[in-house]
PyMOL Python script that loads the backbone (N, CA, C, O; Angstrom):
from pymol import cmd

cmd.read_pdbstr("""\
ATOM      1  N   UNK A   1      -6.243 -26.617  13.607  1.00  0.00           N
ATOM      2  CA  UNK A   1      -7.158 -25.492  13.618  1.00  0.00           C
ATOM      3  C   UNK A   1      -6.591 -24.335  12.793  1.00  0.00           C
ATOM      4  O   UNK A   1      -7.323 -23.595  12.136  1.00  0.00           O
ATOM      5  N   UNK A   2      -5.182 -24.196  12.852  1.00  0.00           N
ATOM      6  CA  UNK A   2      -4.730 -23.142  12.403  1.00  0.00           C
ATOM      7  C   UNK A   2      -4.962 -22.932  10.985  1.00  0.00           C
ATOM      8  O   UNK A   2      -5.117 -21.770  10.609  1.00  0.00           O
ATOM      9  N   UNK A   3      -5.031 -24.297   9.767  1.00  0.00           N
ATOM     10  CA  UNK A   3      -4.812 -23.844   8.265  1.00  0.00           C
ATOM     11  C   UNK A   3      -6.075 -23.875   8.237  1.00  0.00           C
ATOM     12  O   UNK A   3      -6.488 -23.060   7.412  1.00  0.00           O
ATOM     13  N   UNK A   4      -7.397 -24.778   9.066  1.00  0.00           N
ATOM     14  CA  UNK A   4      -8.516 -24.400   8.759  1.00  0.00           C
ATOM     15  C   UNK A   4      -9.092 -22.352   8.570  1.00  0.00           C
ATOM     16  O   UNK A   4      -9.634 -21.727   7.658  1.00  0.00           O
ATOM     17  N   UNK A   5      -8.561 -21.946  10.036  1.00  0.00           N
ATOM     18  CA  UNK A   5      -8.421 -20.501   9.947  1.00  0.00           C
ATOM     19  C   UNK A   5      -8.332 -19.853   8.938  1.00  0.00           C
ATOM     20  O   UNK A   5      -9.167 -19.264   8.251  1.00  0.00           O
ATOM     21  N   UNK A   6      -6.794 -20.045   8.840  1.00  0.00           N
ATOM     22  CA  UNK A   6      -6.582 -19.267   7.662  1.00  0.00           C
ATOM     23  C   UNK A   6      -7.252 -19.473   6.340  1.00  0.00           C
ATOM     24  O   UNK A   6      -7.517 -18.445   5.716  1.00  0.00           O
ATOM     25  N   UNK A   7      -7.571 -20.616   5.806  1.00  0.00           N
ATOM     26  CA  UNK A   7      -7.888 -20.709   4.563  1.00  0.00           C
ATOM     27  C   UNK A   7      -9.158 -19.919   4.518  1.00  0.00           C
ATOM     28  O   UNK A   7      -9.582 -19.734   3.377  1.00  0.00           O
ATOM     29  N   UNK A   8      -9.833 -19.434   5.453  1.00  0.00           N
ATOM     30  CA  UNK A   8     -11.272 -18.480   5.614  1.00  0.00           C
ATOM     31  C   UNK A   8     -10.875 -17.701   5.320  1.00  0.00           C
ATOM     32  O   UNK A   8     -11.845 -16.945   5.264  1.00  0.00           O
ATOM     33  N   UNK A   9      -9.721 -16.941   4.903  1.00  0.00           N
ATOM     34  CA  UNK A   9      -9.190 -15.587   4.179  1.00  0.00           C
ATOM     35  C   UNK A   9      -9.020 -15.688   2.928  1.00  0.00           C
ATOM     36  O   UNK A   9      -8.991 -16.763   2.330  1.00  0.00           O
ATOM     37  N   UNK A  10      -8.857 -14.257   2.268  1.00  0.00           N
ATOM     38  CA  UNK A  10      -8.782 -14.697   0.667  1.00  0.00           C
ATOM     39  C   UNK A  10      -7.075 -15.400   0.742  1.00  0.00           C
ATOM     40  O   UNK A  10      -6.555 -15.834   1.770  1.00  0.00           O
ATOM     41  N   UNK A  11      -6.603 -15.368  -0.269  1.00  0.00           N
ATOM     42  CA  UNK A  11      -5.698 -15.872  -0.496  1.00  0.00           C
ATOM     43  C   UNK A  11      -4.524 -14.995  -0.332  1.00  0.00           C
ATOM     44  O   UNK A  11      -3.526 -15.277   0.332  1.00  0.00           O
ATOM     45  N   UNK A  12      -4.656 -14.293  -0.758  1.00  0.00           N
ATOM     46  CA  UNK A  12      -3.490 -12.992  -0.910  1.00  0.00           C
ATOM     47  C   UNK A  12      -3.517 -13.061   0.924  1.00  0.00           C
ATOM     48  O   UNK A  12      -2.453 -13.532   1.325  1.00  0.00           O
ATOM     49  N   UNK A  13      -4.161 -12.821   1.688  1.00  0.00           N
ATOM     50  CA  UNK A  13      -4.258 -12.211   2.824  1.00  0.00           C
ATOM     51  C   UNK A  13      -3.878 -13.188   3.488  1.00  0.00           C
ATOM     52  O   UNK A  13      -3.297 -12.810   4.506  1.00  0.00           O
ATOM     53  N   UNK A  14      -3.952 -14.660   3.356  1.00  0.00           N
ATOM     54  CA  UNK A  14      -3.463 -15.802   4.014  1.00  0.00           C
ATOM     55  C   UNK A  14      -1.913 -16.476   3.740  1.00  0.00           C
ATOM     56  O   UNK A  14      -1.293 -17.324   4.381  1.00  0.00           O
ATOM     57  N   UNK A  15      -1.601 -15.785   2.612  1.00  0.00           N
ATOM     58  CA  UNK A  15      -0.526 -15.667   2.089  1.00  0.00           C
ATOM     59  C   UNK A  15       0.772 -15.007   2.552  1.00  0.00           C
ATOM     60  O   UNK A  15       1.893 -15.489   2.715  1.00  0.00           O
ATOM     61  N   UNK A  16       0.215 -13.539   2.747  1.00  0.00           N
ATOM     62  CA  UNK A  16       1.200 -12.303   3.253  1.00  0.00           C
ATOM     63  C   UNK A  16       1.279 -12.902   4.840  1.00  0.00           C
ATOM     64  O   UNK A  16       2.433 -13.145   5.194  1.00  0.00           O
ATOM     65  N   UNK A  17       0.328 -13.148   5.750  1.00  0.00           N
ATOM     66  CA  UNK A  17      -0.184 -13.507   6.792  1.00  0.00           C
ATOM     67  C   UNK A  17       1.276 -14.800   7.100  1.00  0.00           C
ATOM     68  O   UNK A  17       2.104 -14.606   7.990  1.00  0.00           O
ATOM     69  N   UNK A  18       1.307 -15.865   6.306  1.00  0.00           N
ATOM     70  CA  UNK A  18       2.303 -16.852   6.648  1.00  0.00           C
ATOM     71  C   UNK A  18       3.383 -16.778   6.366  1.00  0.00           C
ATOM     72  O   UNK A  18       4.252 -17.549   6.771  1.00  0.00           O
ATOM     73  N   UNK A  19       3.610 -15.553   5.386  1.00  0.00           N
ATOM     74  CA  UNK A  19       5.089 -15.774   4.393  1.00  0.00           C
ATOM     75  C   UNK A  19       5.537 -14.517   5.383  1.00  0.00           C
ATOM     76  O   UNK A  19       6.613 -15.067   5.614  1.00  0.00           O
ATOM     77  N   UNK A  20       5.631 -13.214   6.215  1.00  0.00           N
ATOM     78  CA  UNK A  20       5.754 -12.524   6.618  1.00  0.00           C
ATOM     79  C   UNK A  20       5.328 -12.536   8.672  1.00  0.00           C
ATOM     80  O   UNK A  20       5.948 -11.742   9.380  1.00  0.00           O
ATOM     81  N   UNK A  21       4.331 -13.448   9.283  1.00  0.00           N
ATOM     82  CA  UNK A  21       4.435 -13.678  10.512  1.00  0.00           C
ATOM     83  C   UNK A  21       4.916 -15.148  10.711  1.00  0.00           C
ATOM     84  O   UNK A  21       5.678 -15.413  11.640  1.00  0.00           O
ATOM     85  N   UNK A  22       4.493 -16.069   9.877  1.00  0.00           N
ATOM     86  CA  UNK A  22       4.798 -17.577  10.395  1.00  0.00           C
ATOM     87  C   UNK A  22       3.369 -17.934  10.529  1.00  0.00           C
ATOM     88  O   UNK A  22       2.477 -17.940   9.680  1.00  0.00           O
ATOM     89  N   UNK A  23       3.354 -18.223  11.754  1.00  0.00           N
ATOM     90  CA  UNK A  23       2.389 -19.216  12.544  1.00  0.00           C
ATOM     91  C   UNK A  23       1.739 -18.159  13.373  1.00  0.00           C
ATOM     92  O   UNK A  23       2.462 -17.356  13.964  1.00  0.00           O
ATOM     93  N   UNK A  24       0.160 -18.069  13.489  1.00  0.00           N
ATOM     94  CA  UNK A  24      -0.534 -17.183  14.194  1.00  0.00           C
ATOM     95  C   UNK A  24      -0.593 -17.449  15.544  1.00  0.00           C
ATOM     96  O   UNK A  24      -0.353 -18.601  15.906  1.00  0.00           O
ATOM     97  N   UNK A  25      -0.885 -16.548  16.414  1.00  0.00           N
ATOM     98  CA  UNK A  25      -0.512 -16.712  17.974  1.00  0.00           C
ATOM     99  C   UNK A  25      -2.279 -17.339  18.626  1.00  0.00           C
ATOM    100  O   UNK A  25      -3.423 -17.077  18.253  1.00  0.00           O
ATOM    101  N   UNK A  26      -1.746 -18.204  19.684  1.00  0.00           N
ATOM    102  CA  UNK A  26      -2.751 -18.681  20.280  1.00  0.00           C
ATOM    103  C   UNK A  26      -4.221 -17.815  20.297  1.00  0.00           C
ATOM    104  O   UNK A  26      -5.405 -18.150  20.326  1.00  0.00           O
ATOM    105  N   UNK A  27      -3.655 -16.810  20.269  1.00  0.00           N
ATOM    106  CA  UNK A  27      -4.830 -15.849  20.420  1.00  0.00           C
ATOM    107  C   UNK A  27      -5.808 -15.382  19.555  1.00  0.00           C
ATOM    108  O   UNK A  27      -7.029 -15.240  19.625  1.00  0.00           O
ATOM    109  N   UNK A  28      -4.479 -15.070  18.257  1.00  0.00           N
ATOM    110  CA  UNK A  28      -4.959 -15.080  17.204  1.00  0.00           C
ATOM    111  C   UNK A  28      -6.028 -15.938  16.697  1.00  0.00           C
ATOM    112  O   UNK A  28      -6.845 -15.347  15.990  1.00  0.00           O
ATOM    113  N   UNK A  29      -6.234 -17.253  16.892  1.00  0.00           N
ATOM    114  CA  UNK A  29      -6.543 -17.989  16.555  1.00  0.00           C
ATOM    115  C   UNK A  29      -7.850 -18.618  17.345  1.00  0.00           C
ATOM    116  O   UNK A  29      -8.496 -19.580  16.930  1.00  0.00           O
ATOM    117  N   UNK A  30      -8.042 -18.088  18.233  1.00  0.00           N
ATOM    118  CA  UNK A  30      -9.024 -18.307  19.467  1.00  0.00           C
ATOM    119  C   UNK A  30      -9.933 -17.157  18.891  1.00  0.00           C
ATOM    120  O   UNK A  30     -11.001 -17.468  18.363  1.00  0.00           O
ATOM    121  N   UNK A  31      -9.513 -15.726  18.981  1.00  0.00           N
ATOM    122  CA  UNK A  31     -10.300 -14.873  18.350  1.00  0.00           C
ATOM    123  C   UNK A  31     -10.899 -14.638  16.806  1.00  0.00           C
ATOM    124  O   UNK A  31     -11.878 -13.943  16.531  1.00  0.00           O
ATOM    125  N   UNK A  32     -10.029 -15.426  15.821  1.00  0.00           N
ATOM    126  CA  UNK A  32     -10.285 -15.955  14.646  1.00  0.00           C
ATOM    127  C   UNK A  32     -12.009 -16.544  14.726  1.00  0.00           C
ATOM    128  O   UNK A  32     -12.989 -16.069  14.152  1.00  0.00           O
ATOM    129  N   UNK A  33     -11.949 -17.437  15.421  1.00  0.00           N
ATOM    130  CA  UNK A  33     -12.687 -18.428  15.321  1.00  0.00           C
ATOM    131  C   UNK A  33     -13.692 -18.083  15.774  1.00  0.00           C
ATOM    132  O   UNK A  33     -14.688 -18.782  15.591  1.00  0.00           O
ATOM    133  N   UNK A  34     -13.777 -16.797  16.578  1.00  0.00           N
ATOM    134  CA  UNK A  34     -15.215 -16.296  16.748  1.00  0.00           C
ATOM    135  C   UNK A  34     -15.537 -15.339  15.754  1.00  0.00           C
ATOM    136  O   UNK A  34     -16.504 -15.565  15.026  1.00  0.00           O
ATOM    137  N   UNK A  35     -14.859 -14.284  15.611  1.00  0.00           N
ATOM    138  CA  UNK A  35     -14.256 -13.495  14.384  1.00  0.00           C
ATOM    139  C   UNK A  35     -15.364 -13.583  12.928  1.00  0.00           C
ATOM    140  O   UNK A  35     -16.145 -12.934  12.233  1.00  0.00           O
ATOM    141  N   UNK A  36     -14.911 -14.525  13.065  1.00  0.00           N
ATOM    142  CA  UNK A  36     -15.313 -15.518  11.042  1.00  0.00           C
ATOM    143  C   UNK A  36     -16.905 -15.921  11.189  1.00  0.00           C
ATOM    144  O   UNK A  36     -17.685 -15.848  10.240  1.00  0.00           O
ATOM    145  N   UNK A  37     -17.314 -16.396  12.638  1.00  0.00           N
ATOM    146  CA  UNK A  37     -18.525 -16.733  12.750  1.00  0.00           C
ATOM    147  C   UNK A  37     -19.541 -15.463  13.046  1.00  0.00           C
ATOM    148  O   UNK A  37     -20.765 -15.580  13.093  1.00  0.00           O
ATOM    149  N   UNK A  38     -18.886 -14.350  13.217  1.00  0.00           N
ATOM    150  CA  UNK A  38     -19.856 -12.910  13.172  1.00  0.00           C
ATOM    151  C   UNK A  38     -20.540 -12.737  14.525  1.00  0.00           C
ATOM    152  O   UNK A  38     -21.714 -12.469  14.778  1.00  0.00           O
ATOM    153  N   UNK A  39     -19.421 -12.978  15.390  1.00  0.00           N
ATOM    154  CA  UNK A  39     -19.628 -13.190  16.682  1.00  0.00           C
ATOM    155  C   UNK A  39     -18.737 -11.408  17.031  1.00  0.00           C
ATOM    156  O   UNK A  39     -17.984 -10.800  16.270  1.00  0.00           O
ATOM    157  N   UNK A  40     -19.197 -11.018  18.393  1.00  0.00           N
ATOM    158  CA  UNK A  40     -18.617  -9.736  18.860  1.00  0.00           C
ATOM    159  C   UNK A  40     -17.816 -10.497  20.025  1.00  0.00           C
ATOM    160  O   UNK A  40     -18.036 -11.469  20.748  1.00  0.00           O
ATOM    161  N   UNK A  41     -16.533  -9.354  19.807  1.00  0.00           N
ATOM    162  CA  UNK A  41     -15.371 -10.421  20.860  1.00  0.00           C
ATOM    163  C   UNK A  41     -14.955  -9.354  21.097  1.00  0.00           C
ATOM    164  O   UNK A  41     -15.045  -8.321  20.434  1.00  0.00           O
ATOM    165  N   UNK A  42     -14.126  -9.686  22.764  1.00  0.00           N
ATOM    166  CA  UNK A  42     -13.752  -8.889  23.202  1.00  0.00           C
ATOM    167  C   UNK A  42     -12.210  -9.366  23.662  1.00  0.00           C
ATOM    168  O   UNK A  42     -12.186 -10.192  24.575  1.00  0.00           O
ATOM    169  N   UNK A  43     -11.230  -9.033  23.249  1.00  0.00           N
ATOM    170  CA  UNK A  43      -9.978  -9.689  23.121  1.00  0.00           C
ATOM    171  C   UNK A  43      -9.047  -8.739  23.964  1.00  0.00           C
ATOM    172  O   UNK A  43      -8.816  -7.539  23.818  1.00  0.00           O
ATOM    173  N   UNK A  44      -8.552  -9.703  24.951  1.00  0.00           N
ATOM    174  CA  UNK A  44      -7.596  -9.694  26.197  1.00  0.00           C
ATOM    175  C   UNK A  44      -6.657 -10.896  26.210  1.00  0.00           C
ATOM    176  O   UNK A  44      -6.906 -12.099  26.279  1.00  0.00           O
ATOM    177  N   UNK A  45      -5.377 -10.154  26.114  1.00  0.00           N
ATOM    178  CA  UNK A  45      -3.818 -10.610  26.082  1.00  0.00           C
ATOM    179  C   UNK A  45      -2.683  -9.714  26.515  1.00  0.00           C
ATOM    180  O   UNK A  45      -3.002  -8.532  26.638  1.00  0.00           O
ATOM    181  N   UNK A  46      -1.563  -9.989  26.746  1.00  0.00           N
ATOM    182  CA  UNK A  46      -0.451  -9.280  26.947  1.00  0.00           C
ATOM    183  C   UNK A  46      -0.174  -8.448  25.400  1.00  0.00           C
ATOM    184  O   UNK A  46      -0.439  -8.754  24.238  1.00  0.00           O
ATOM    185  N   UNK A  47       0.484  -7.272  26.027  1.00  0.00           N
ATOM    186  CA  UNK A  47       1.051  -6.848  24.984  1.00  0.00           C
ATOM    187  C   UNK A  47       1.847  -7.534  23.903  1.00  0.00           C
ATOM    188  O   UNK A  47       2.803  -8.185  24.325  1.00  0.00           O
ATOM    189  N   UNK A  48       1.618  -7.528  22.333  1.00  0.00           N
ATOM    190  CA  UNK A  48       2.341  -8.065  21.614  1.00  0.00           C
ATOM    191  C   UNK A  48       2.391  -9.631  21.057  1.00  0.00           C
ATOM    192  O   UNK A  48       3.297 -10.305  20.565  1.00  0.00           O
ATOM    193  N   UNK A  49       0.891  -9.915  21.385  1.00  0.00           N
ATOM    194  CA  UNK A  49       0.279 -11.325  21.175  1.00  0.00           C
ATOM    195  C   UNK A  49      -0.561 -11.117  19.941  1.00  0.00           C
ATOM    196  O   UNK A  49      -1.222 -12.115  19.656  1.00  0.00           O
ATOM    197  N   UNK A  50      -0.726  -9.991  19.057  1.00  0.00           N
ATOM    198  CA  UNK A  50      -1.356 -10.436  18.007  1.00  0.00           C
ATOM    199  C   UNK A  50      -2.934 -10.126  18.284  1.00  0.00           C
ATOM    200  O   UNK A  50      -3.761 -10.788  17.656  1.00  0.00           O
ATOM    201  N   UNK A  51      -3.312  -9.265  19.088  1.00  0.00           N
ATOM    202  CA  UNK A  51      -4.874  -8.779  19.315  1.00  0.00           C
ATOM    203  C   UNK A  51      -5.182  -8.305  18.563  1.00  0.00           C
ATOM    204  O   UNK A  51      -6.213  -8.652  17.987  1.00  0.00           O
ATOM    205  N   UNK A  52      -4.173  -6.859  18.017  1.00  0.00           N
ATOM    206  CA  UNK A  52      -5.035  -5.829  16.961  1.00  0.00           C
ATOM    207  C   UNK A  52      -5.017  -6.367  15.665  1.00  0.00           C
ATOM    208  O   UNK A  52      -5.876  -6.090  14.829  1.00  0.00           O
ATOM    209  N   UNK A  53      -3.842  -7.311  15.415  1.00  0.00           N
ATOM    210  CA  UNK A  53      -3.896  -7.904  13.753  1.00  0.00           C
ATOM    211  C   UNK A  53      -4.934  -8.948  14.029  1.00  0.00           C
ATOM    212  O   UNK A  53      -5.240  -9.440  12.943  1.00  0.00           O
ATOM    213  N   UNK A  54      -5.599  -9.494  14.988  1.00  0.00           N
ATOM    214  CA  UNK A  54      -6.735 -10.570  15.054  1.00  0.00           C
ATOM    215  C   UNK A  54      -7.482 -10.278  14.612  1.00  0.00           C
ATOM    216  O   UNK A  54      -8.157 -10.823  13.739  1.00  0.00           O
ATOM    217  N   UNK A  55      -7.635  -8.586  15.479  1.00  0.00           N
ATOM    218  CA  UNK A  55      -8.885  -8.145  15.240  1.00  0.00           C
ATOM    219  C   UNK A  55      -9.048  -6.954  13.991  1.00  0.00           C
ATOM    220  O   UNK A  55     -10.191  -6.521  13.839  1.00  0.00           O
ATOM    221  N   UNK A  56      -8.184  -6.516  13.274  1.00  0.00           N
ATOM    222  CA  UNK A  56      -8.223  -6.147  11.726  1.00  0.00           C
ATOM    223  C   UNK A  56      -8.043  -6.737  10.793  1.00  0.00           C
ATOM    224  O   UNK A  56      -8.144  -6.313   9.642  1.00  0.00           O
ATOM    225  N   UNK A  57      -7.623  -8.262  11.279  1.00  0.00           N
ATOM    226  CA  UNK A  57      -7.627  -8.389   9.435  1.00  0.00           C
ATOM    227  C   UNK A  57      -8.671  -9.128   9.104  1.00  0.00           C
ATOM    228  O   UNK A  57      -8.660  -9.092   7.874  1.00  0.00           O
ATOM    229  N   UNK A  58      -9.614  -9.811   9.458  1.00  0.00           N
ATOM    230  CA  UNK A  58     -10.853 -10.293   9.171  1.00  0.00           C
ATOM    231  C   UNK A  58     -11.875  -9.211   8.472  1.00  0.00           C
ATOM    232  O   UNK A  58     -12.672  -9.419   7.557  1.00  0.00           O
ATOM    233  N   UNK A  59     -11.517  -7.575   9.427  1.00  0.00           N
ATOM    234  CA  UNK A  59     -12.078  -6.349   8.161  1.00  0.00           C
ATOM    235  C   UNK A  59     -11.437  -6.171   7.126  1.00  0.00           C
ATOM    236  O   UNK A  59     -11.990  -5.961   6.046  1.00  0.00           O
ATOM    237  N   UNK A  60      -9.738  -6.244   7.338  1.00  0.00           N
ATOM    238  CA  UNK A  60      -9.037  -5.962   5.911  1.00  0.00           C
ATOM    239  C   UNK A  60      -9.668  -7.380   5.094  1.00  0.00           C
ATOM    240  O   UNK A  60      -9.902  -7.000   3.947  1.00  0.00           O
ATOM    241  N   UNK A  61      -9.989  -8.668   5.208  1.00  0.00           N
ATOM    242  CA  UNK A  61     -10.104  -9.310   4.340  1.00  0.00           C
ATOM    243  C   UNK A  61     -11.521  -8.800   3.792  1.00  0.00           C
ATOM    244  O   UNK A  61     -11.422  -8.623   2.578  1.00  0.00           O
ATOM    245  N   UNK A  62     -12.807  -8.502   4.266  1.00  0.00           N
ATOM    246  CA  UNK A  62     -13.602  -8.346   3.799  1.00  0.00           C
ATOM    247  C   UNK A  62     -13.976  -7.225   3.325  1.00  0.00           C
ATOM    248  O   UNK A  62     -15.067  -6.999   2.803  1.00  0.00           O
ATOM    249  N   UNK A  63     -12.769  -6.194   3.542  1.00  0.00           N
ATOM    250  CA  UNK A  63     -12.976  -5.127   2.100  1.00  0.00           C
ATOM    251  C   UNK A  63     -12.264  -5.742   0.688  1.00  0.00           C
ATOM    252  O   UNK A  63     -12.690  -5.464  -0.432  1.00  0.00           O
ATOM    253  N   UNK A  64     -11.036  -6.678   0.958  1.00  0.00           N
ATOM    254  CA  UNK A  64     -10.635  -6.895  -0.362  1.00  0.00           C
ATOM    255  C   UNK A  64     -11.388  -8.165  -0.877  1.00  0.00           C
ATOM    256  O   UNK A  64     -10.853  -8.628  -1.885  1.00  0.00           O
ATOM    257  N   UNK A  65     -12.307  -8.736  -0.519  1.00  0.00           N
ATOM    258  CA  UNK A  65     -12.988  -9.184  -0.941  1.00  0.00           C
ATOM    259  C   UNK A  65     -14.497  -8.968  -1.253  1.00  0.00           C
ATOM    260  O   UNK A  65     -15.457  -9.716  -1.439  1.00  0.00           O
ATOM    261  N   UNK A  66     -14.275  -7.507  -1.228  1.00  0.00           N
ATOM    262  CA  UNK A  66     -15.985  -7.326  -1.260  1.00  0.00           C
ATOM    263  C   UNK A  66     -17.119  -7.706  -0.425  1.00  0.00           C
ATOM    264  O   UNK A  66     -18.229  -7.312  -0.781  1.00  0.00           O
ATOM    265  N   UNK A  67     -17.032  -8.277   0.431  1.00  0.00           N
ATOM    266  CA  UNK A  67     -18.021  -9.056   1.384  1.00  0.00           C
ATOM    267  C   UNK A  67     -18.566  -7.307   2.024  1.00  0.00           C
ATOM    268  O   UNK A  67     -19.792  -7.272   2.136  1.00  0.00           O
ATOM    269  N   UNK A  68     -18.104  -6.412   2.291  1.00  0.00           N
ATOM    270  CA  UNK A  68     -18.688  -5.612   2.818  1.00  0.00           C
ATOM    271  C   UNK A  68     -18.696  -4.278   1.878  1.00  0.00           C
ATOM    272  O   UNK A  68     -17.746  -3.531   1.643  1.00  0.00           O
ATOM    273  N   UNK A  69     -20.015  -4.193   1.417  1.00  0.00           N
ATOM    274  CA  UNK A  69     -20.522  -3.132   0.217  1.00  0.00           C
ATOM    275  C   UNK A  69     -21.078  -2.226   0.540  1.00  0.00           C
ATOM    276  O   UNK A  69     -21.474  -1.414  -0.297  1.00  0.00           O
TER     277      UNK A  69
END
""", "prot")
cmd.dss("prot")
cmd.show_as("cartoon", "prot")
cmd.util.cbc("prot")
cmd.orient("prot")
């Protein structure tokens, strides 16, 4: 599930994303997947699981990709 994920990002962003965290957290990746489908989520975890980067970089990708004009 995980490289499917990621590869839904541009490149640069899936890039920095593996070469700088590794491997995305369970959560990450649960919320991804609603995320990408333009679904509204509401994301609950312990501190330090990767919620707020879940839930910003799907906007950071779609300003650097233009998707949102």
């Amino acid at each position: 599930m995980q490289a499917k994920l990621l590869d839904q990002f541009h490149p640069l962003i899936s890039s920095w994303f593996t070469e700088r965290l590794g491997e995305p957290t369970d959560v990450q990746l649960r919320a991804w997947a609603e995320i990408i489908r333009d679904r509204h989520v509401l994301v609950t975890a312990p501190t330090g699981s990767g919620k707020t980067l879940a839930a910003f970089l799907w906007a950071i990708n779609q300003l650097v990709t233009g998707a949102w004009t």
